[in-house]
C-alpha positions in Angstrom: 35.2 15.8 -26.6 33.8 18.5 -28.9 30.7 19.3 -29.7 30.3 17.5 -33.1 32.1 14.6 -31.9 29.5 14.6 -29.1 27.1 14.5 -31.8 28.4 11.7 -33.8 28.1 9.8 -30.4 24.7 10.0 -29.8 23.1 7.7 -32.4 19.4 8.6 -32.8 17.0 6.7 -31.5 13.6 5.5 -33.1 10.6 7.2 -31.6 9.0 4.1 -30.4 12.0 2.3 -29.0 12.1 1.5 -25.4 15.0 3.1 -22.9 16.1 1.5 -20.5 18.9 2.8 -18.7 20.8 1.7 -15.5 22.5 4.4 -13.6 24.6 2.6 -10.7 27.3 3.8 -7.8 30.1 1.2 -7.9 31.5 1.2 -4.2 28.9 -0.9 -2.5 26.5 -1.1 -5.6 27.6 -2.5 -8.8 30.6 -3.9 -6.8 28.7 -5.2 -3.2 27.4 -8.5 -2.9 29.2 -11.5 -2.9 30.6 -13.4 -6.1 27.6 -15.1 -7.2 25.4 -12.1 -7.3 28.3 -9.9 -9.2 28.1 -13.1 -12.1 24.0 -13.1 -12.4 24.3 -9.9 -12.7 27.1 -9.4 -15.3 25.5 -11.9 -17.3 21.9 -10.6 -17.0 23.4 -7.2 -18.8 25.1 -9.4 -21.3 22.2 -11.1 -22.4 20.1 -7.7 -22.7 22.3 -5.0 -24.5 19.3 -2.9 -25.1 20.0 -2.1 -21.3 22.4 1.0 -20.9 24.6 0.7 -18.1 25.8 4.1 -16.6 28.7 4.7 -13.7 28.1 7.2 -11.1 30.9 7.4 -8.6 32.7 9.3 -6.4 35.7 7.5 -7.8 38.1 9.8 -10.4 38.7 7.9 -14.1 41.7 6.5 -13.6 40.6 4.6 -11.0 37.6 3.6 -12.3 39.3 2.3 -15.6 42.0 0.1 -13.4 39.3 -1.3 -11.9 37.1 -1.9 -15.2 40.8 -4.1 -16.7 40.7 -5.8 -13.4 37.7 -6.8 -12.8 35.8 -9.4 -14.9 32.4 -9.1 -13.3 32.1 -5.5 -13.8 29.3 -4.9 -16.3 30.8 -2.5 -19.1 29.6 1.0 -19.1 28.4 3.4 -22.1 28.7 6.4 -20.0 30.7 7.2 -16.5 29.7 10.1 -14.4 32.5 10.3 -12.2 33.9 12.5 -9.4 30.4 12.4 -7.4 28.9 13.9 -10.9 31.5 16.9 -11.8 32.8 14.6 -14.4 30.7 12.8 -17.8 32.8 10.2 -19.9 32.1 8.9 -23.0 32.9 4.9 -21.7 33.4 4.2 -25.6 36.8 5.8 -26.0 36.8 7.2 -22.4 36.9 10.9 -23.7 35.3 13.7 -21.1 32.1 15.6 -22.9 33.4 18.9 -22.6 30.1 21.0 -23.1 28.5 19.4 -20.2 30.9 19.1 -18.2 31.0 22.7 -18.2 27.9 23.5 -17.3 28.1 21.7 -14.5 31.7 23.1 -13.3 30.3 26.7 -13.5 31.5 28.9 -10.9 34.4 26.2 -9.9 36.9 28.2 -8.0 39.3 25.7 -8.2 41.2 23.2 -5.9 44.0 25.0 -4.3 41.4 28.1 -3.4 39.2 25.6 -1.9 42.2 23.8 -0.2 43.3 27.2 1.1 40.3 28.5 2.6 39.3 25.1 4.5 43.0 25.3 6.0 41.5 26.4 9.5 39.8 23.4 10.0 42.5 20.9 11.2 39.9 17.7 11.7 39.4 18.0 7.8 41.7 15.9 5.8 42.7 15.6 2.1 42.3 12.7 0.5 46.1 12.6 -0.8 47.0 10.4 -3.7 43.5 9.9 -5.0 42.3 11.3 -8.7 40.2 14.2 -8.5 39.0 16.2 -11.3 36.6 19.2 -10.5 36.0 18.3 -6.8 38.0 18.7 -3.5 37.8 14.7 -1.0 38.6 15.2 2.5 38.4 12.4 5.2 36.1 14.1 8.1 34.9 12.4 11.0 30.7 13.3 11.6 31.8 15.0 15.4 33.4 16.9 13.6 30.9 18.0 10.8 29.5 21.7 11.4 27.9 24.7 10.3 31.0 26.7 10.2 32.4 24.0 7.8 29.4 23.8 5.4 29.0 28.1 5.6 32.8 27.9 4.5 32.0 25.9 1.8 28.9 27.7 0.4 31.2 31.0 1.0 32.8 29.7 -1.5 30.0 29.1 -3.7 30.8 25.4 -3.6 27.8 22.7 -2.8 28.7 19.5 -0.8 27.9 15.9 0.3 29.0 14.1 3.3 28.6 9.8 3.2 29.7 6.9 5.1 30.3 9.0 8.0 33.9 10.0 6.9 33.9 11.1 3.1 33.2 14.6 2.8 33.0 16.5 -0.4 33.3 19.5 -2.1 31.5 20.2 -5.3 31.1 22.8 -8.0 27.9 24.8 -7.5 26.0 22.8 -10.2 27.4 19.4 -9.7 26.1 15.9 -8.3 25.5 12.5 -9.3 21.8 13.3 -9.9 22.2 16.7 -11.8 25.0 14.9 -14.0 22.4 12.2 -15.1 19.8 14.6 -15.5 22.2 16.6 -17.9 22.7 13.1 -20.1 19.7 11.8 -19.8 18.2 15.7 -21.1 20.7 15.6 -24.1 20.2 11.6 -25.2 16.4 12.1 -24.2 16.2 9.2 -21.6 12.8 9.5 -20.6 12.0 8.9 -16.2 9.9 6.0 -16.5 13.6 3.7 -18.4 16.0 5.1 -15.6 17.0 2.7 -13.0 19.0 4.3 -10.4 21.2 2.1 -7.6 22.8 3.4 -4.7 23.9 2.8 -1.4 25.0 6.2 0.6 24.4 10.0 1.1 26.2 10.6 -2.2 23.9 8.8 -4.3 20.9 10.7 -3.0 20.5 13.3 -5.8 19.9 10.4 -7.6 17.0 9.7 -5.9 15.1 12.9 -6.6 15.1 12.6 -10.2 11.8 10.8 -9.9 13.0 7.6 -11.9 13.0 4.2 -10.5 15.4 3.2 -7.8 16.7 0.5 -5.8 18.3 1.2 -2.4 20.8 -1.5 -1.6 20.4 -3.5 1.8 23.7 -2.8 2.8 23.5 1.4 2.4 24.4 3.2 4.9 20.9 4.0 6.9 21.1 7.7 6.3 20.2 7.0 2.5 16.8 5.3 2.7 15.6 7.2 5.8 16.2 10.4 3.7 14.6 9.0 0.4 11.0 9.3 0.3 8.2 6.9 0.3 7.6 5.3 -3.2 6.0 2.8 -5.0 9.0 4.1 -7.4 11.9 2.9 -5.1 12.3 -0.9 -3.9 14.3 -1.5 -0.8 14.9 -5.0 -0.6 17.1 -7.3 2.1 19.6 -7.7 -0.7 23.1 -6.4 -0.9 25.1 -5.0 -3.8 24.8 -6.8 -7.5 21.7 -9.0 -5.7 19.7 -6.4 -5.0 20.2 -4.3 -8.6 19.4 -7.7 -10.4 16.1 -8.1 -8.0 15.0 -4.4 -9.4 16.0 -5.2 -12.8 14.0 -8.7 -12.8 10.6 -6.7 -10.9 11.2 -4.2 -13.7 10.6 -6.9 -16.3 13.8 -5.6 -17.8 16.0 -9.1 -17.1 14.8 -12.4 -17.1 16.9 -14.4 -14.2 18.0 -17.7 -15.8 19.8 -20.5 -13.1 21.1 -24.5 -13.6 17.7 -25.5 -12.1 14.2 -24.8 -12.6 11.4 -25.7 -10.5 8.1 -26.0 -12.7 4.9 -26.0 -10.3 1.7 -24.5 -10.9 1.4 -22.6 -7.7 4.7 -20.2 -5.7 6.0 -21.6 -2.6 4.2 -19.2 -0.7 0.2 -17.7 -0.7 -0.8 -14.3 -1.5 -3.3 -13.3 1.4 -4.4 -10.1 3.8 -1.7 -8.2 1.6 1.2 -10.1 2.4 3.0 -13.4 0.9 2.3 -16.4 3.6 5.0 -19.6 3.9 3.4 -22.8 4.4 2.1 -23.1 8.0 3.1 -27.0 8.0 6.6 -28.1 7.7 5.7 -31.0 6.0 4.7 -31.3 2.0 6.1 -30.5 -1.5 6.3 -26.4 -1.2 7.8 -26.3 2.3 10.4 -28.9 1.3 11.2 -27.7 -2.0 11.3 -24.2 -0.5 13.8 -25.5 2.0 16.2 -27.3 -0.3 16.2 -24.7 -2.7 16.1 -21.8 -0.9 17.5 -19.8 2.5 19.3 -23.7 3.5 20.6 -24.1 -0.2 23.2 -21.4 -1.0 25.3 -23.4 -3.0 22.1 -24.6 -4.8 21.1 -21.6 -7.7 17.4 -22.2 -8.7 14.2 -20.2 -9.8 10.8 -21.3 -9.2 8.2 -20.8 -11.8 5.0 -20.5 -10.9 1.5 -19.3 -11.8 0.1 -15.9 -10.6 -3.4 -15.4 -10.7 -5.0 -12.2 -10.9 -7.6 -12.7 -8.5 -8.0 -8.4 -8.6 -7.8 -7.1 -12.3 -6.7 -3.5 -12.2 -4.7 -3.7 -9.0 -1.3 -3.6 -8.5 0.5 -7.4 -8.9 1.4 -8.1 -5.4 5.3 -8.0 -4.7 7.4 -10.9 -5.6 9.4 -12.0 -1.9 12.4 -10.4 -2.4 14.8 -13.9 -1.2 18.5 -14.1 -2.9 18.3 -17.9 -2.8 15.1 -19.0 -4.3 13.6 -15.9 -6.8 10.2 -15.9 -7.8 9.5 -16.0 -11.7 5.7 -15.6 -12.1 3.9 -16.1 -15.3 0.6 -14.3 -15.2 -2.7 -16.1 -15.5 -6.2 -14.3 -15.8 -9.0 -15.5 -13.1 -10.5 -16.7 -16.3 -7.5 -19.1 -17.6 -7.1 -20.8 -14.1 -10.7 -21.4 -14.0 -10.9 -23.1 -17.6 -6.9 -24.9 -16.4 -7.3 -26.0 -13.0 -10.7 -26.0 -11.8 -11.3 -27.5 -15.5 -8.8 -29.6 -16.8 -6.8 -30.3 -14.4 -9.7 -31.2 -11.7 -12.5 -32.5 -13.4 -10.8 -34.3 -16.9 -7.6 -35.1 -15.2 -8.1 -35.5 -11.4 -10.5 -38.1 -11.7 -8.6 -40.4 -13.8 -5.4 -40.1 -11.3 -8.1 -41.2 -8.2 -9.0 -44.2 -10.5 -12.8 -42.8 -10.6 -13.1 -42.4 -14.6 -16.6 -42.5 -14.5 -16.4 -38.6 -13.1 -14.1 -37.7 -16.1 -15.7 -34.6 -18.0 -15.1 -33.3 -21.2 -14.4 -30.2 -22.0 -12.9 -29.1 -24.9 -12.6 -25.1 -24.0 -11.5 -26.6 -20.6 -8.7 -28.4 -22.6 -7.7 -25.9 -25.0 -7.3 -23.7 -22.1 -5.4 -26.5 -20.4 -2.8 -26.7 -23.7 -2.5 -22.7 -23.6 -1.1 -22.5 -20.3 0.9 -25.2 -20.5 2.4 -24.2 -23.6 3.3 -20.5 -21.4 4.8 -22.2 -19.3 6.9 -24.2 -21.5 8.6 -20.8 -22.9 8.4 -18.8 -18.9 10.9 -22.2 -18.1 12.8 -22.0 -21.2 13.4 -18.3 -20.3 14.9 -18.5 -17.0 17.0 -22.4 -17.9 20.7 -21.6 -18.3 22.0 -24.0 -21.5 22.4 -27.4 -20.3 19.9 -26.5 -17.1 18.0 -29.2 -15.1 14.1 -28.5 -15.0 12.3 -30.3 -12.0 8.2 -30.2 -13.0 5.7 -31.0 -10.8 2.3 -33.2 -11.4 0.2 -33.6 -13.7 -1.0 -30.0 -14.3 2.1 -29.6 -16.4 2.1 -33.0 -18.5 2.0 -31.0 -22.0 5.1 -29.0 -21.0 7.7 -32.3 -21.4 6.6 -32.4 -25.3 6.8 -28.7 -25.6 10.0 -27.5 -24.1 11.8 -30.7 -25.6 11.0 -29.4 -28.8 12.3 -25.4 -28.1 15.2 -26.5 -25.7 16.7 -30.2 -26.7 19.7 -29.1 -24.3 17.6 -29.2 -21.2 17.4 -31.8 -18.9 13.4 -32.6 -17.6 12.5 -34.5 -15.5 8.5 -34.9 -13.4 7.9 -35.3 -10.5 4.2 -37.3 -9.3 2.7 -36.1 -5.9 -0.3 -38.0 -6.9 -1.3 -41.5 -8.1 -0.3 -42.3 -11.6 -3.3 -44.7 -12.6 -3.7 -48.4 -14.6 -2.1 -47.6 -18.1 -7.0 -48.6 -18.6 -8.0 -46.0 -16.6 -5.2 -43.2 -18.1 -6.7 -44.6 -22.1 -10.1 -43.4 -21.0 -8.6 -39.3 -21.0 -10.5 -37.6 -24.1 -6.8 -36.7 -24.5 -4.5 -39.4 -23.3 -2.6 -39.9 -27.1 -1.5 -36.2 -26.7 -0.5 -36.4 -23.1 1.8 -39.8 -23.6 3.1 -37.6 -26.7 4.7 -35.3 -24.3 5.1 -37.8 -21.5 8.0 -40.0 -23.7 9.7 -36.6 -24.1 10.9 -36.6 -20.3 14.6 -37.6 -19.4 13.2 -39.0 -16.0 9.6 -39.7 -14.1 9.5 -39.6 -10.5 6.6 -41.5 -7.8 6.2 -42.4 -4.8 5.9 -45.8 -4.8 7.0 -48.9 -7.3 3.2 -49.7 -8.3 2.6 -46.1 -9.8 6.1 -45.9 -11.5 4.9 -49.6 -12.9 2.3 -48.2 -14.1 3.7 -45.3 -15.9 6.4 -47.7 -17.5 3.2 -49.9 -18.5 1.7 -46.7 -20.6 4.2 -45.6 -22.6 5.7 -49.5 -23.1 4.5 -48.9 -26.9 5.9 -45.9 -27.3 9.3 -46.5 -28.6 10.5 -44.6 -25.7 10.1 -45.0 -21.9 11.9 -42.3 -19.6 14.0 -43.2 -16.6 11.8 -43.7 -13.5 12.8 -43.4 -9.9 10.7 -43.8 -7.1 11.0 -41.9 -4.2 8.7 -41.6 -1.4 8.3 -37.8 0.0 8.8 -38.0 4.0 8.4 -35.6 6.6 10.6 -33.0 8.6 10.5 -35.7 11.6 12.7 -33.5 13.9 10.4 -30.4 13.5 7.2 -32.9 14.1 9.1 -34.2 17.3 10.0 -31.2 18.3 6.5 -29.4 18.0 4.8 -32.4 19.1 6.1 -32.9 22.9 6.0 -28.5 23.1 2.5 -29.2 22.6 2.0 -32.0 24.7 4.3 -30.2 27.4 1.7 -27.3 27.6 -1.2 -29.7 28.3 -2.5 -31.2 31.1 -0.9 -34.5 31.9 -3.5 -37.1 31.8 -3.2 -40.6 31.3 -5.0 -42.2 28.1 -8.9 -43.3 28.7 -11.2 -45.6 27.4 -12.8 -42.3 26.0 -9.7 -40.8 24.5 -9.0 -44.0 22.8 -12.5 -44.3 21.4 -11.4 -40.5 19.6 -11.1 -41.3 15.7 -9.3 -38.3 13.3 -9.2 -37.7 10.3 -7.1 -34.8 8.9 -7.7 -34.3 5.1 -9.3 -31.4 2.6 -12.7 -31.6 0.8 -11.9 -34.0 -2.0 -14.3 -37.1 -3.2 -11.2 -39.1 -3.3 -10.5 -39.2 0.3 -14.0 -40.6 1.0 -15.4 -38.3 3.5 -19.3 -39.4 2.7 -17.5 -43.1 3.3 -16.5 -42.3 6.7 -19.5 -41.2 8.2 -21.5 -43.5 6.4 -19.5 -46.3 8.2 -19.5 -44.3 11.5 -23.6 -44.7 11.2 -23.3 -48.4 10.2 -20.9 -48.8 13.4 -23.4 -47.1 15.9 -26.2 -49.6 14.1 -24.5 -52.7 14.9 -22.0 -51.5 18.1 -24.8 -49.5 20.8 -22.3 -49.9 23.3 -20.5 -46.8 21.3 -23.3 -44.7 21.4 -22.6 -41.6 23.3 -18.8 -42.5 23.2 -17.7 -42.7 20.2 -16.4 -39.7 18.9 -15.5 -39.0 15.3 -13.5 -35.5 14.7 -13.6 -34.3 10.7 -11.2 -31.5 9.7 -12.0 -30.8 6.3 -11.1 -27.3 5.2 -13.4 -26.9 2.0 -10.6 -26.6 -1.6 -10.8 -23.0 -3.7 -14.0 -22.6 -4.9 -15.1 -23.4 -8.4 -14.5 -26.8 -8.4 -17.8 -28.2 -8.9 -16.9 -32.2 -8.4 -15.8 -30.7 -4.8 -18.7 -28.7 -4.1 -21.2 -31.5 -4.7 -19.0 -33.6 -2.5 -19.4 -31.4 0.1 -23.3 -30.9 -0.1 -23.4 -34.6 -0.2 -21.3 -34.7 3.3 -22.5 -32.1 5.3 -26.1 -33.4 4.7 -24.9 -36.9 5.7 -23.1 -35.1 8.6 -26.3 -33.9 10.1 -28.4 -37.1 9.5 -26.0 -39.0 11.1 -26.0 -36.6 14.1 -29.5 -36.4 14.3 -30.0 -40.0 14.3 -27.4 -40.8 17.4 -26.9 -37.1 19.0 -28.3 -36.6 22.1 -27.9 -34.1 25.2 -24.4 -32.6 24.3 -23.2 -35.6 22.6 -23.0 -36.1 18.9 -21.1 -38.5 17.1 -19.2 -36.7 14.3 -17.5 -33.3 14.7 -17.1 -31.4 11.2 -14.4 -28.4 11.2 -14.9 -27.3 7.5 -11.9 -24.8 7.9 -7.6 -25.0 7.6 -6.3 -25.3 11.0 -2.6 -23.9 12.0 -0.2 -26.6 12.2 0.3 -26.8 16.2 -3.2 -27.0 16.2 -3.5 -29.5 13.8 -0.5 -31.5 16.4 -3.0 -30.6 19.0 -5.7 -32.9 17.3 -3.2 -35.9 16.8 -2.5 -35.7 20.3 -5.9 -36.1 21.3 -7.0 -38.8 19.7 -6.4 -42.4 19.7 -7.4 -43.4 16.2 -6.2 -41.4 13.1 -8.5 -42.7 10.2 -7.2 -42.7 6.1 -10.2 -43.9 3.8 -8.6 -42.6 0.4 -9.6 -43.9 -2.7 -6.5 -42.8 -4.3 -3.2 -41.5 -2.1 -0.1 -39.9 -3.8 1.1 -40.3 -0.2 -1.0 -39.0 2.7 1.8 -37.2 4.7 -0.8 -36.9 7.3 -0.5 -40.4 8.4 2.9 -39.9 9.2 2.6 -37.3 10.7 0.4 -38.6 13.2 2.7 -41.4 13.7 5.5 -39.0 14.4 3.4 -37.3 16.8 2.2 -39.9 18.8 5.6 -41.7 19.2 7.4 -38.9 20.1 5.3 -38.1 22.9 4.8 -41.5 24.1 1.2 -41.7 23.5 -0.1 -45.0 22.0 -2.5 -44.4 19.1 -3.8 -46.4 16.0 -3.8 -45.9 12.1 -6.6 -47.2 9.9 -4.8 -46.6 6.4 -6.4 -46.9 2.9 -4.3 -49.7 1.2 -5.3 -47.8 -2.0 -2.6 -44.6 0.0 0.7 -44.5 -1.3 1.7 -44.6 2.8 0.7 -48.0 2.8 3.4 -49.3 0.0 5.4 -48.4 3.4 3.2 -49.0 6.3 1.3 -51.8 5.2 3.3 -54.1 7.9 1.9 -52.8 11.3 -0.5 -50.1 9.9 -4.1 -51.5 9.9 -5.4 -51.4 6.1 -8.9 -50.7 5.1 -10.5 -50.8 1.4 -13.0 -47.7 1.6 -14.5 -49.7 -1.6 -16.1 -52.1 0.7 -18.5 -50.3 3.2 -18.3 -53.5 5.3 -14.7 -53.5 5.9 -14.3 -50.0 6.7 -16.8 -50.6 9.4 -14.9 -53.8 10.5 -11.2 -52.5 10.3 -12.3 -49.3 12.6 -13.7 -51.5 15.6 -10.9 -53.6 15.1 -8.8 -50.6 16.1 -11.1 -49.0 18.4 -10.8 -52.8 20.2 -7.0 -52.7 20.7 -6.1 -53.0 24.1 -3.4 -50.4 25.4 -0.4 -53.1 24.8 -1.7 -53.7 21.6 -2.0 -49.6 21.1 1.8 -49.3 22.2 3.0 -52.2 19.9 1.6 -51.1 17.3 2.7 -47.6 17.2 6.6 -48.3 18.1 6.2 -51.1 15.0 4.6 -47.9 12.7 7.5 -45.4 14.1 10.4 -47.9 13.0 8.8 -48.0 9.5 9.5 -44.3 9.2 13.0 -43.8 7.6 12.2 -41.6 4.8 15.2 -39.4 4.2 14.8 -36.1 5.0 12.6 -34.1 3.0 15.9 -31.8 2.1 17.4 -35.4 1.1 14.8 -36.3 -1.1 15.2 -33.2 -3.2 18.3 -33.5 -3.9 18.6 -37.4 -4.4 15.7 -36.6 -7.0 18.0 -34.0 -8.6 21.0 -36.5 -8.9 18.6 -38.5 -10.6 17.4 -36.1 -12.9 20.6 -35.4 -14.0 20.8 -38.6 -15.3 23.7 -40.3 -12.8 22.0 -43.9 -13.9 20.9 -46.0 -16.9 19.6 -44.6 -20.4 16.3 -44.1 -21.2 14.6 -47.6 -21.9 14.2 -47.4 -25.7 11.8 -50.3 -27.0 
């Protein structure tokens, strides 16, 4: 190409116009990874042409453009450095640029002089029948790598990479992948901070050092990233080929990852803590099981999860999405500011209160609520960004309930549907919301509603009945991983020391639950005093263990709550304690999951006083735990606990509204005799056949999707 048809090529840019450039090796890179990745990653660079994509091979041109009418996936290039950087194409009308290919063939003596001179080294063999313009490709084993062959070669005045263990070549003095992108990216004034380079082996390591961004492929051969420096510029994740270079180009903020299905929750599937992302310790619960069904268990299963990030540290660096191929990250920031005025606002002290049936603590807010809409309405277009056309998006609670009306409105082709982890309340108690017109707005706009149990989709269906529209309901009650629990549970027990159960450990009551007003901690102990009033014979027996890790702070319903128990906590204990006895046993922290087992194993009462229960995964767990390691135990369970729409026939139900009967229910099970105690844990066991949780997902997906009736339209 000549100089002025250079020229004509390079169409000037405006001053303020980002760059951003990917500069990829093809062997490994742009073509590694299996078939999935290749198509995200195509059609990522579709949907963003502002993205410049840029070869840099060691393959000649002819064999690059077979492979380019060949291959669909292969993103289309705008430039090709070929020939491990001794050539530059034009990809436009694949036309060498003359001028700098010059300069960076300077001094090339040529291949049969080259050929020639390296005669006296037998091991070293040419690469017969493959293209090669301005560069000599031998196949040499690394024995047989040496100083007498690299002085040869820079006799010559000739510069040289060796890769893969067996491809050795021989360069012009001035030539390389990295100084062939410098070279374009000097004349078309790419600036370092919109060049992504890709790579995967020695050849690709001049790339590296032109202080751009890079991503180092999982798969490269481990002389590459052991040779590349340190930086906060170059990202190394586990991913291989087209996966990883679409992982760089999302962390960039460059691409946007769109899938058939995504996952709206307010929080990631994993914490940000000591400096690291943290899984779920329990097995059990939403985040674990969506995790599991969408993610490392689920390849055939493409999904994103969108999720809040809060910025609990303004001016530090966002911590690093988990680099996973099977369930990516898409986080939409939120300031410490927002979340306080969203969740510890709206969502906990309007909303929350009305889901627990307690509409009395409802509180009005209305910076709290415009706050609330903002977010909501962010999330609404971070979903819409990352839904293929036609996708399913699976939201969760009510912390999203504006979204429904707001995506509907900017995506009519997407399928939503809403999942309920909580109670949905009396269509009453949900009219008494400052808001509620606004929320049942949004609400009709779903394709499907999901609960736990037939009472709270009822009672959805109930709300909206004079709407016009009600969505398709399912119910589905959320089980647990019961082979993991099993599993765990008699490790545990194994480990112990084999004792027989006492009238002691049958008079030790649990309760498992975090600080929340709805679970009725103040209830309990309240009815533990009552107990020791009218029972004496329990006095210095009876123990009651409370593990109730404290929720995020700011949530000022929860922190009164938990004035109001730990005061009651140390009455109570003062009145009864005595010697080393006391009556209740507060652990205000989380506990690990095995010890968590630990606790079920221990005790022969596992108490549930909630006022309001999406579910209360808990009680089965205990369930699971006890049956499994053929320890008799009893449940007291909350009829107001979404468990009990299940367990109601052998579990013993208490009404934490009625002091009385929360004092009568728990001698009644603290009474049991040991047959009693074994009967009525083998009837609670056989009442346990949830599907799996990985079941449950995906049944709720089918029904997203819409494989039943129309929505009801009255």
């Amino acid at each position: 190409m000549s100089e002025q048809a250079w020229d004509d090529a390079v169409v000037a840019r405006p001053p303020d116009q980002d760059v951003r450039v990917l500069v990829a090796d093809l062997d490994g890179t742009l073509l590694g990874g299996d078939e999935s990745a290749r198509r995200r990653l195509r059609q990522a660079l579709d949907r963003h042409p502002d993205i410049t994509v840029v070869f840099a091979t060691g393959r000649g041109l002819p064999s690059i453009r077979a492979r380019l009418a060949r291959d669909p996936l292969l993103p289309v290039p705008r430039w090709i450095i070929a020939d491990v950087g001794a050539s530059i194409v034009d990809a436009s009308g694949m036309a060498h640029l003359d001028a700098l290919e010059g300069e960076l063939r300077a001094g090339w003596p040529g291949s049969e002089r080259i050929r020639a001179a390296l005669r006296r080294f037998p091991d070293l063999v040419y690469q017969e029948g493959v293209a090669q313009d301005g560069r000599c490709s031998f196949f040499l084993s690394p024995e047989h790598l040496s100083p007498e062959l690299t002085a040869a070669v820079q006799q010559l005045g000739c510069s040289w990479t060796y890769s893969d263990d067996r491809f050795f070549d021989v360069l012009p003095p001035h030539a390389g992948k990295g100084q062939a992108v410098q070279r374009l990216a000097d004349k078309l004034q790419w600036p370092r901070g919109g060049v992504l380079v890709a790579g995967d082996s020695l050849n690709d390591l001049s790339l590296f050092q032109l202080g751009s961004h890079g991503v180092i492929m999982g798969n490269a051969e481990p002389a590459l990233p052991a040779q590349v420096p340190d930086s906060p510029l170059v990202h190394r994740p586990p991913l291989e080929g087209a996966a990883a270079i679409l992982d760089a180009l999302e962390r960039l903020g460059w691409v946007q990852r769109t899938a058939p299905v995504v996952i709206g929750y307010h929080r990631p599937p994993m914490c940000w803590s000591r400096g690291r992302w943290r899984r779920p310790a329990s097995p059990n619960g939403i985040l674990p099981t969506l995790t599991s069904v969408l993610g490392d268990g689920a390849p055939d299963l493409a999904a994103v999860w969108a999720a809040a990030l809060v910025d609990e540290e303004p001016g530090t660096p966002r911590p690093p999405v988990p680099a996973t191929s099977s369930l990516p990250l898409a986080l939409l920031d939120v300031t410490p500011q927002q979340w306080s005025g969203y969740f510890h606002g709206a969502c906990k002290e309007t909303l929350w209160p009305a889901l627990m049936s307690q509409p009395r603590l409802i509180r009005r807010d209305p910076s709290h609520w415009s706050t609330y809409e903002a977010v909501n309405a962010a999330f609404a277009q971070h979903i819409g960004a990352h839904a293929e056309h036609g996708a399913t998006v699976w939201l969760h609670d009510y912390n999203l309930w504006l979204v429904p009306g707001i995506l509907k409105s900017q995506r009519p082709d997407l399928t939503i549907g809403l999942f309920h982890h909580t109670p949905f309340p009396a269509p009453d108690v949900f009219r008494q919301l400052p808001n509620a017109a606004q929320l049942c707005r949004s609400l009709v706009r779903l394709d499907w509603a999901g609960f736990h149990t037939r009472a709270f989709a009822h009672n959805f269906r109930q709300l909206l009945a004079g709407t016009g529209r009600v969505p398709r309901t399912g119910v589905h009650p959320l089980g647990i991983d019961h082979g993991a629990v099993s599993a765990l549970a008699r490790a545990r027990a194994a480990a112990r020391t084999a004792h027989s159960p006492t009238d002691d450990a049958s008079l030790h009551v649990l309760s498992v639950e975090r600080l929340d007003y709805a679970k009725a901690p103040v209830h309990k102990v309240r009815a533990i005093d009552a107990l020791l009033e009218r029972e004496p014979q329990l006095r210095q027996r009876l123990r009651f263990r409370l593990v109730c890790p404290p929720a995020e702070p700011g949530i000022r319903a929860y922190d009164a709550t938990r004035t109001e128990l730990e005061a009651t906590i140390a009455a109570v204990n003062g009145r009864w304690g005595g010697g080393s006895w006391r009556p209740i046993d507060y652990l205000p922290h989380p506990l690990p999951f095995p010890a968590v087992v630990d606790q079920y194993l221990e005790a022969g009462v596992f108490w549930v006083t909630s006022l309001a229960d999406g579910m209360n995964l808990a009680a089965k767990e205990y369930v699971t735990v006890r049956s499994a390691t053929d320890r008799p135990g009893v449940l007291v369970l909350s009829r107001h606990a979404g468990a009990a729409e299940q367990l109601a026939p052998a579990a013993l139900l208490t009404d934490p509204n009625s002091p009385q009967d929360l004092v009568d229910t728990l001698h009644r099970a603290l009474s049991l005799s040991p047959a009693q105690r074994a009967t009525h844990t083998a009837d609670l066991a056989a009442l346990l056949g949830d599907p799996s949780p990985t079941a449950w997902a995906r049944n709720i997906l089918r029904d997203i999707g819409g494989d039943q009736a129309p929505p009801t339209a009255l």
